[in-house]
N, C-alpha and C positions, 0 to 999 in steps of 0.2 A: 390488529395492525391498522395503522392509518396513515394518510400522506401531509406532512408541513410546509407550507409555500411561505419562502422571506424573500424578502426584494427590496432593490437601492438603484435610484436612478431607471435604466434599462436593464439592469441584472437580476435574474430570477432564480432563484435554487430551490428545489423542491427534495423532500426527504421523504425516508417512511420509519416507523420507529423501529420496525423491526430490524435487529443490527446498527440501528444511525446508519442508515444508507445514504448515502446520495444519489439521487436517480434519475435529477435533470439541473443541467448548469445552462443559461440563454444568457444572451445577449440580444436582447430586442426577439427577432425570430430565427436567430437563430440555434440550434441544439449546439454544444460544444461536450457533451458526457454522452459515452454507448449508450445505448437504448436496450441493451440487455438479448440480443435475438439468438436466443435457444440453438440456431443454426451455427454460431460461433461460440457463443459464449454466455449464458445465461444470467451474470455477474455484471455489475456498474461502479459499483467501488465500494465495496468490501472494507468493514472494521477488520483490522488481525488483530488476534489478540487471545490464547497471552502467547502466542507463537508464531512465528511469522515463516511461511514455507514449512517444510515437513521436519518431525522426527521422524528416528531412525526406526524404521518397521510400524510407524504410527505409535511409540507410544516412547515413554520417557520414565525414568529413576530418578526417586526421590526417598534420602531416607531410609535404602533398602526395600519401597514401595516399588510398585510397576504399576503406571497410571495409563491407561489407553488416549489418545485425542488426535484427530485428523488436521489434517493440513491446515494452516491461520486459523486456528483454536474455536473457537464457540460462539464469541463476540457474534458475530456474523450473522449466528443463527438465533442470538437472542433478542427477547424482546423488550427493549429501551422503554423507562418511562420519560415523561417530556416533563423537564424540571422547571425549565423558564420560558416564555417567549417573549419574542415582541414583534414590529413589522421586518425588523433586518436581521435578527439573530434568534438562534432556537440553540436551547441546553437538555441534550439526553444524557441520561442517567442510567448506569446497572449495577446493581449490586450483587454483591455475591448471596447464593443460595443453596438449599440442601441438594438440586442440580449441580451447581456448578462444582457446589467441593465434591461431589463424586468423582470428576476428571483431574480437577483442578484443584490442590485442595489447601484453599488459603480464602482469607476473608479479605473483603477490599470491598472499592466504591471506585466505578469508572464511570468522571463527567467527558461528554466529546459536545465541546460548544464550536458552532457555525456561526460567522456571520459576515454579509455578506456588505460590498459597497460598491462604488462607481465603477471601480480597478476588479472585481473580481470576488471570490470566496477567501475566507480567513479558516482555519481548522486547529482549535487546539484540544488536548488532551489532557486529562489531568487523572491521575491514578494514585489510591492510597490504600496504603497497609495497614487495614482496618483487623489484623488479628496481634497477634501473642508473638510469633513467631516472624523469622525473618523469609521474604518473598520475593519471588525470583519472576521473570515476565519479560516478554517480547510485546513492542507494537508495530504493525504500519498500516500502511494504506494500499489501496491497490484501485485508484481511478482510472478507468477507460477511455480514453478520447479517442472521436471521433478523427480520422484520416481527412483532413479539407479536401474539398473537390474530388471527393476519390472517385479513380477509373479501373477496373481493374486491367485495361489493356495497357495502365500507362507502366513504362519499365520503374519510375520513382515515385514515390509516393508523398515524398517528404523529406523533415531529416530531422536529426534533435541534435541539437549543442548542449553544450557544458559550459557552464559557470565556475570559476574563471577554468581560462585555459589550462589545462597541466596533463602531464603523465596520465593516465587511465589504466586500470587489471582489473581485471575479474574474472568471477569464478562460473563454471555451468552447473546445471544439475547433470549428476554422470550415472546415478545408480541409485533408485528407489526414489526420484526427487532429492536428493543429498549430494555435498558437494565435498570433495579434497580439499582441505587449505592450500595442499605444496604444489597445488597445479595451476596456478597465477598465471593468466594471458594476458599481452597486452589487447587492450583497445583501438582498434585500428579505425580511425578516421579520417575524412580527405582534407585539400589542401584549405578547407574554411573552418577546418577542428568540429565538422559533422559528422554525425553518420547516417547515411542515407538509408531508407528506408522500401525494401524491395519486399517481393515475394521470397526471398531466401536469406533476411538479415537475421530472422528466427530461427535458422534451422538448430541452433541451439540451445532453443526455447528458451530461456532465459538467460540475462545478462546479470549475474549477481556484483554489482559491481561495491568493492569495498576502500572508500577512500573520504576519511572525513573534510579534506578541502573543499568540495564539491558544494557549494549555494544555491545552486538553481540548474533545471533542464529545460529546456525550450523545446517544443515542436514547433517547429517550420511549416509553409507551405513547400507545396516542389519546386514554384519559384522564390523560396527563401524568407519568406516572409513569416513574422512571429503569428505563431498561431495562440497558443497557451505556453503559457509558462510555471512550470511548478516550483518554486523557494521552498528551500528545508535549511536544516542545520543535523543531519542525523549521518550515522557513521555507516549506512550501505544505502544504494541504492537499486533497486529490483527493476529492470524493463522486460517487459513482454507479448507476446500475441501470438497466438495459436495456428501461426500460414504452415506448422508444419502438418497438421491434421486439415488446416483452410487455407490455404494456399492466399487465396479472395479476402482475407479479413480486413473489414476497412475500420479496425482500431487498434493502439497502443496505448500500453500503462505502463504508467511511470509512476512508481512505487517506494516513495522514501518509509525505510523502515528504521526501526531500534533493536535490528534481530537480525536473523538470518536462518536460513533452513541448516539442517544438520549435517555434521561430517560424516561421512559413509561410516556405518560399522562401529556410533559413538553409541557406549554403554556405561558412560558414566554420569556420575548423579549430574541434577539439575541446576544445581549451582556453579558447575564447571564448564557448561557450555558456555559455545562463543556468544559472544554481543547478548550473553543472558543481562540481564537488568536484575537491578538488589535492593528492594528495599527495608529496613527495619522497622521493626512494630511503630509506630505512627507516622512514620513518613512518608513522604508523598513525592511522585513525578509529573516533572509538567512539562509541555513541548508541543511546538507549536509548525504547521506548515500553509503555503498559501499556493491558491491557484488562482494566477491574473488572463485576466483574457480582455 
């Protein structure tokens, strides 16, 4: 493993290739990505891939097959090779192997290019169907931001908006990490179309929210002010942080994915799950999101 430094202007991104992590996002001096502290949460922003949140009992049907794989698949834990660089952009590479079809068992080539400029980080993805057969797949993200100014005495911490305004539902995890489709919540936020950001906005643990209008989420400061903002175009959106085991957690991830964790009690093949993705023998996905700060 090794670490990748690009930078533009005052902005600085730093990777490791193990999983194409990102491990530090600055602006001048300051940190805007977790720092990963074991006391919360030992993650920074995580490749998912090819699953994003949990199967049912950790493992998945294909085929008449029973494949084992843990929660946002492999990605993560693997080791990228670094295919391009230069001083503002770096291109990791993984491709499939006699590992990965043990879990996973399809052939492909996953590029994840970075690059970064005045305005912030670019991230896109690019996935192809490098076997015989047809190939099924989930991606997202899962970035950590740092809470601005955090206190833990203060009652708010923040707040995040939605782009553009509309309706909001979403799902929790309610049993094994896995979610109901028929149990749709609204989204309750206040009269600025926020939601603010407490020691008990998690007690849910996560917010799987599912609604393809959604462009962008902003974190705020407490006094309202744009902290980061992440742009997508992808059809769920995951936020989360761990205040209900850390009450104290001074970060939030906002996690545009192409996936979703699974429906309680789902045992059918892999081609049937929700927000699965399809590719056929040589075609390829691509998809892009940004974090501006």
């Amino acid at each position: 493993m090794k670490e990748i430094s690009i930078s533009c202007g005052n902005i600085t991104a730093i990777f490791k290739t193990l999983g194409a992590e990102l491990i530090s996002l600055k602006k001048g001096d300051v940190e805007y990505l977790w720092q990963g502290n074991p006391e919360f949460w030992d993650g920074q922003s995580p490749l998912l891939f090819p699953n994003t949140g949990r199967y049912w009992d950790n493992r998945y049907f294909l085929d008449g097959q029973i494949y084992e794989q843990k929660a946002h698949g492999f990605a993560r834990n693997s080791e990228f090779d670094v295919v391009e660089q230069s001083s503002d952009k770096v291109v990791f590479g993984l491709h499939s192997d006699s590992t990965t079809e043990a879990v996973y068992p399809f052939k492909f080539f996953l590029f994840v290019t970075y690059q970064v400029s005045e305005q912030g980080l670019t991230v896109d993805w690019f996935v192809r169907n490098q076997g015989d057969n047809d190939m099924y797949f989930q991606i997202g993200a899962h970035p950590a931001f740092n809470l601005p100014n955090y206190s833990a005495a203060d009652k708010i911490h923040g707040y995040i908006t939605f782009e553009p305004k509309c309706q909001l539902q979403y799902l929790e995890p309610l049993e094994k990490g896995c979610v109901d489709p028929t149990k749709l919540l609204p989204l309750t936020l206040d009269e600025y179309h926020s939601m603010p950001l407490t020691g008990k906005t998690f007690d849910c643990d996560t917010y799987v929210i599912e609604s393809g209008e959604l462009q962008a989420c902003t974190l705020q400061t407490a006094d309202r002010r744009p902290w980061v903002t992440v742009e997508f175009s992808m059809p769920v959106l995951a936020l989360w942080a761990p205040t209900v085991a850390c009450p104290d957690c001074p970060f939030v991830c906002i996690e545009p994915w192409y996936g979703s964790c699974d429906t309680i009690g789902y045992s059918g093949d892999l081609a049937n799950r929700r927000h699965e993705q399809h590719l056929a023998s040589g075609e390829h996905f691509l998809t892009r999101y940004r974090i501006k700060i």
